[in-house]
Every structure is written in C-alpha cells, then in structure tokens.
C-alpha positions as CSV (number, residue, x, y, z in Angstrom):
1,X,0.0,0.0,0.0
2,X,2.6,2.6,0.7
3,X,4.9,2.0,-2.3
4,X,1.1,2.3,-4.4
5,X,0.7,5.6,-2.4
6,X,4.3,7.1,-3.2
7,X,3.2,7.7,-6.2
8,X,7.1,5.6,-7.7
9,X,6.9,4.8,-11.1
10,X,8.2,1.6,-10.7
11,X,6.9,-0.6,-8.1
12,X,8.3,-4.3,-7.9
13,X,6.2,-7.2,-5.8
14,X,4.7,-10.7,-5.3
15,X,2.0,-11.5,-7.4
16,X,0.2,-11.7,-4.1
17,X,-3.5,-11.5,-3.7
18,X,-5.5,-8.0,-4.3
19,X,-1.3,-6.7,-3.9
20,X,-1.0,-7.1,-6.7
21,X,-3.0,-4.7,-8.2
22,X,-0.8,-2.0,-6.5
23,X,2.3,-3.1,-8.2
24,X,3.6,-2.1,-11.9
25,X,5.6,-4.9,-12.2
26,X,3.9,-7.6,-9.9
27,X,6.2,-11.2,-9.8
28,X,4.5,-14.7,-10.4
29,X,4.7,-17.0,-7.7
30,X,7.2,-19.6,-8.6
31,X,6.6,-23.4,-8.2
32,X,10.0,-23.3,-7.8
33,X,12.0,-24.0,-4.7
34,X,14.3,-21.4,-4.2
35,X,16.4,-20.2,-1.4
36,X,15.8,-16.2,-0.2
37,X,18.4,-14.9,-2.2
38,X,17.4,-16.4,-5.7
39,X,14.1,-15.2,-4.6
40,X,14.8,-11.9,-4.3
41,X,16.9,-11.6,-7.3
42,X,13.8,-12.1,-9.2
43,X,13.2,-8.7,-7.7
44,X,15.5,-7.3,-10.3
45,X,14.9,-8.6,-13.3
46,X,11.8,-5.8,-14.3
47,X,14.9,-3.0,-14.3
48,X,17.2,-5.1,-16.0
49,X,19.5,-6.7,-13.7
50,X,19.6,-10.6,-14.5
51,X,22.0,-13.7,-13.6
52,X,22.8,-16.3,-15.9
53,X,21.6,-19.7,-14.5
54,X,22.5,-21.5,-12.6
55,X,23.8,-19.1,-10.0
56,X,27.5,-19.2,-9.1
57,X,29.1,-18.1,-5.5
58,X,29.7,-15.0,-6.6
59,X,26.5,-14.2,-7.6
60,X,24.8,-14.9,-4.4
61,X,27.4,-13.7,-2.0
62,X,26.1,-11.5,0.5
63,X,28.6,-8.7,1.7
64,X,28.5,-5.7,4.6
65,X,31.5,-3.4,3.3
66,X,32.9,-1.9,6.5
67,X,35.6,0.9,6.7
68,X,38.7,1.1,8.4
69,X,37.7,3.1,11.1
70,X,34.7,0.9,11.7
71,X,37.3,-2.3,12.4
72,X,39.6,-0.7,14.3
73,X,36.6,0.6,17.0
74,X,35.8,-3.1,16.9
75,X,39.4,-4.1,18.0
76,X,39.3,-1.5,20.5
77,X,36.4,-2.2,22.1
78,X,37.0,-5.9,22.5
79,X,40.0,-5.1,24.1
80,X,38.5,-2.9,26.3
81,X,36.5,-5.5,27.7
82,X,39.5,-7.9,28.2
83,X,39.5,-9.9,25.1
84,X,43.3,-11.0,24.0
85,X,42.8,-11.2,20.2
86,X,45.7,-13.5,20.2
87,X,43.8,-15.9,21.1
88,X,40.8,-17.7,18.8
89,X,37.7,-16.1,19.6
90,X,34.0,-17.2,18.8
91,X,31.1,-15.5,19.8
92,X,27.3,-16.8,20.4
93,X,23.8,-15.4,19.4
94,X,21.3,-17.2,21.8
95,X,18.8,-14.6,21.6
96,X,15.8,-15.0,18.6
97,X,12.9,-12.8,17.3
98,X,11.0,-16.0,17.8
99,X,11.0,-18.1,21.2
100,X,10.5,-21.6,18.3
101,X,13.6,-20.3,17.0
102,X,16.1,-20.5,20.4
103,X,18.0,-23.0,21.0
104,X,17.5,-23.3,24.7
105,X,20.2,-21.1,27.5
106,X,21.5,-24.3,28.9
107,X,22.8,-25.0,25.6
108,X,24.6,-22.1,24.4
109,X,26.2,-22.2,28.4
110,X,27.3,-25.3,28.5
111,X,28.7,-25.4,24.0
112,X,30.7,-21.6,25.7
113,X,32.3,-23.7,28.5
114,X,33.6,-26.2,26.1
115,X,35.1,-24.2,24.0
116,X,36.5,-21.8,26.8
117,X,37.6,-24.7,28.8
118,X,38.6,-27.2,26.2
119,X,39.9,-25.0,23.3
120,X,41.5,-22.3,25.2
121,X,39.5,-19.8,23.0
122,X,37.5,-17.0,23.9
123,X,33.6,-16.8,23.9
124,X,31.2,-13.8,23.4
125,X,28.1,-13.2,23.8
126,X,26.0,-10.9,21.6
127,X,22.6,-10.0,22.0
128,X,20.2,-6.6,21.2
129,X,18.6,-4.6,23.9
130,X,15.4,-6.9,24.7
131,X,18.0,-10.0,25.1
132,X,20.2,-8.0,27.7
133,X,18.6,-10.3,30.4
134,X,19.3,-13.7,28.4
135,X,22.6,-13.0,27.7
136,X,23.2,-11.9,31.1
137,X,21.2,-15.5,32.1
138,X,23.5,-17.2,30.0
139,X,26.5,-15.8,30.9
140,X,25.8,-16.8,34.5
141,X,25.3,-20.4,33.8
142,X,29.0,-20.8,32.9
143,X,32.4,-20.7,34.3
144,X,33.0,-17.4,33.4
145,X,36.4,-18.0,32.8
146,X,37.1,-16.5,29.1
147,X,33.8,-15.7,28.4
148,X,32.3,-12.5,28.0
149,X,29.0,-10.5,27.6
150,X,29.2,-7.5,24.6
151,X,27.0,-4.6,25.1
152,X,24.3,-4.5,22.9
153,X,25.3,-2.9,19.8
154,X,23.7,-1.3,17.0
155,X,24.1,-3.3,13.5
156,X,27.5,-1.3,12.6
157,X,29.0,-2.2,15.0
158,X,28.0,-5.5,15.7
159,X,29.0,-6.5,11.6
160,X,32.4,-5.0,13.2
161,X,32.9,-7.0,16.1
162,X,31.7,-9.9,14.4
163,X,34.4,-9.3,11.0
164,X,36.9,-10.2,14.1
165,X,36.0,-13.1,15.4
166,X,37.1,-16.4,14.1
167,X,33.6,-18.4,14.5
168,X,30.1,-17.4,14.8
169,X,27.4,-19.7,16.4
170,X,23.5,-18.1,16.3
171,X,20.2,-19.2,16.2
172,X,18.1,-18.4,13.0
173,X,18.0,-14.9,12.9
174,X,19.6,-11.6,11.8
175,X,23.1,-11.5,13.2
176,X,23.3,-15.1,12.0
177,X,23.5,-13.4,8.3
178,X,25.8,-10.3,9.5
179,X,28.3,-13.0,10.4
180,X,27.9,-14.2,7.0
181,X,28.1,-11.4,5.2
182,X,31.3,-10.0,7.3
183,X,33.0,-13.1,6.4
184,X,33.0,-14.9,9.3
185,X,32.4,-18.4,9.2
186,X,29.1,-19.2,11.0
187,X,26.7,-22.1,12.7
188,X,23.1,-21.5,12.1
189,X,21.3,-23.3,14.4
190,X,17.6,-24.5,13.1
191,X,14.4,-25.7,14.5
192,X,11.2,-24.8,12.5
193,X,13.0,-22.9,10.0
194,X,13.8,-24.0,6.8
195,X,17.8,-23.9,6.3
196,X,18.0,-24.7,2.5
197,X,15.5,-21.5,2.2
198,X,17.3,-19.2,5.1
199,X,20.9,-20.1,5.0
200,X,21.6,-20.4,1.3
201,X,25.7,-20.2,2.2
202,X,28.0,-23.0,1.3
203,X,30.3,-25.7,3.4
204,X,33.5,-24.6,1.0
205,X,32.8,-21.1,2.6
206,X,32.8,-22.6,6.7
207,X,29.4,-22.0,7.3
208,X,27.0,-25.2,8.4
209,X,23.6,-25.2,9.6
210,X,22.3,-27.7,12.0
211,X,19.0,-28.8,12.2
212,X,17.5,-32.6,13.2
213,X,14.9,-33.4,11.5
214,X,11.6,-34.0,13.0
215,X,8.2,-34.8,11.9
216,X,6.4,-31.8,12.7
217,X,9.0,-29.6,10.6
218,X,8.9,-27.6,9.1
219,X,6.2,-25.8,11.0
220,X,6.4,-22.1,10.7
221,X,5.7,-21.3,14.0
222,X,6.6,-18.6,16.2
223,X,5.9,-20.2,19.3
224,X,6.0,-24.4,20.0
225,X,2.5,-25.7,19.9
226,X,3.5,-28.9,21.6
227,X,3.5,-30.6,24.6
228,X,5.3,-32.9,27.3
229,X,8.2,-34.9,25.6
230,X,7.5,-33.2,22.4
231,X,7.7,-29.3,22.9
232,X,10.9,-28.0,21.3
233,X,11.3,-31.2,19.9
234,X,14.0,-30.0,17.1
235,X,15.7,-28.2,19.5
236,X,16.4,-31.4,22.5
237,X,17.6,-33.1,19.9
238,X,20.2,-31.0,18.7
239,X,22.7,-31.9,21.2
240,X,25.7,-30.0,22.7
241,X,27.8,-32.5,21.5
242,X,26.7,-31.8,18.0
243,X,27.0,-28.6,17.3
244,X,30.6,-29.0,19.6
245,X,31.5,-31.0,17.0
246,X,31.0,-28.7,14.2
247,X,32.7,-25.9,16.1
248,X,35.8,-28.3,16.3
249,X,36.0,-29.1,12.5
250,X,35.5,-25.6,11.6
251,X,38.1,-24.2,14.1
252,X,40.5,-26.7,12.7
253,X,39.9,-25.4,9.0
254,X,41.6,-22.1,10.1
C-alpha cells in the first residue's frame, strides 16, 4: 500500500493476492523452490538486472563493506572489555525474534564452556537490547572463565565486532546473516525454519547449519505448539555435543 501511495513509477512485488494490483511490475509466484536470495533476485529482473543460471558463488554472495575506522573501533572495544585477540575467539547469538527459533540457555552455556575450557579460545556473547537479560542468564550459567558478555550494539558495529571473530554460532536470525556477510564463518542453528531456504551459504565457505529433522518440521511457528516430551522437539535433539563438534572441525579449518 505505501509503495502504491508514493506515487514511484516503478513498483516491484509478489503477485500476491488483491497486492497485486498496487504493483507495476507484480512477480508470479514460482513453483519453484528457491532459497531467499534467488528469490529476491527475481526482484530485479523488471529493471534489467539478470543472472545467468545456474547461479554461481559470486552471484549470491552476500557482503556488509565496513571501513577502516569501523574495524579498528571493533578491536578497540574488544580489548577494552579484556579480550586477548591472540587468542581464537568465537562468539554466540542465543537470543531469537522468535521463542521456536532458540535453542535453549543451557545450551549455548554449557557449548561456551567447552570451548573456553577445552579450546583455550575465547567466547562472546552478543545480544540486542530486549536480550540484555538472556545474555546476562547465560553468561551466569558458565564458568565465566574466558567468556564475555558484549553490550548491545547497534548493527555497525555488531558486523564490526563480528568481522573479528574467528567463528560465529547463532540461532536463526539476523546476526546469523551479518556473520555471514562479514566473512566470518558461522553455525546456524535450526528448529522450525527451513535452512535450505534461510541459509543459502556453502560448506566450502565454513558455514553449516544444524538442524534434526523432525516430523512436525517444518512448521512455521513462532511459538511451539507442543507438549510434554514433544515441545521443542527440534531443539532437545540438537545436542551440545553436536553442534561442539561442528565448532571443532570448523576451528581446525583455520
């Protein structure tokens, strides 16, 4: 409605219902499975922009271009809060829009002991403003030893701080694609999402996303409609070991 009301020339979207109506150049619905990036590439193609199929790397790389300035605050500030960059660091996003979408505190405490304890790395914890308190909860349920809770930061500087570490480990959500975009290899961690849709990122790049398949997936849902043994269902069965694991192979990748 308000790109209808703005009056633009051009107006690109889904052939959606009575939207689109309100659109100059409304796009079919594909029966097509495609992942969000080929998606939205078809975005483009009314004002001449078009990819040769299939798609390479290249084409669907994502990138946030930070400046000089912008990385060197980031070093700054990590060592400001008692970070030795000589050491590996990897940082953890257990905070989600959606409660479906998290994999649960204990979790994300006891993957940041290991790899304090057991890898001699450092862990941080990054989180927005309303996940102050969860970060905070799961910082308290480890040893504290080489671990550390980051202010919350606004997106600059978070792509910043993350363009440092040397591993990123999030639940389904948007720093999960600013670690991604920085160049950081990442661990998407998946319960009712779709990870062949959301984290269209390759292996050959150090990115992996976990999920266990389940029979009610995927579902969709922002909030687990089940009960007893079954709520977060996707989520129990993703173990620390597992994703422990992955952090291990991908550390060892350099």
């Amino acid at each position: 409605m308000l790109s209808f009301l703005s009056g633009a020339k051009t107006r690109i979207g889904g052939e959606f219902g009575w939207r689109k109506y309100l659109y100059t150049h409304p796009i079919p619905r594909s029966e097509e499975r495609k992942n969000a990036i080929k998606f939205h590439l078809d975005y483009l193609k009314p004002i001449g922009i078009t990819f040769s199929e299939p798609l390479s790397y290249e084409d669907m790389k994502t990138e946030i271009f930070l400046s000089h300035n912008e990385k060197s605050w980031a070093t700054e500030y990590l060592k400001s809060k008692g970070i030795d960059l000589n050491k590996k660091t990897v940082g953890i996003h257990p905070g989600a829009t959606w409660p479906a979408k998290m994999w649960f505190k204990e979790n994300f405490a006891e993957l940041a002991n290991r790899i304090a304890l057991k890898l001699n790395a450092n862990v941080i914890i990054t989180h927005s403003e309303n996940e102050t308190e969860l970060a905070i909860e799961v910082f308290n349920l480890t040893s504290r030893k080489n671990i550390f809770v980051l202010d919350a930061l606004n997106l600059r500087q978070l792509a910043s701080v993350l363009s440092l570490v040397d591993l990123y480990i999030s639940n389904d959500c948007g720093p999960m694609h600013i670690s991604v975009a920085v160049g950081t290899k990442t661990i998407g961690i998946f319960g009712p999402g779709e990870e062949d849709i959301w984290f269209p990122y390759p292996n050959s790049e150090g990115h992996k996303a976990l999920r266990v398949d389940v029979e009610c997936h995927p579902c969709h849902l922002d909030f687990c409609n089940k009960e007893g043994e079954n709520y977060m269902k996707c989520m129990k069965l993703l173990t620390v070991d597992m994703v422990f694991n992955e952090v291990v192979k991908l550390l060892k990748r350099g």
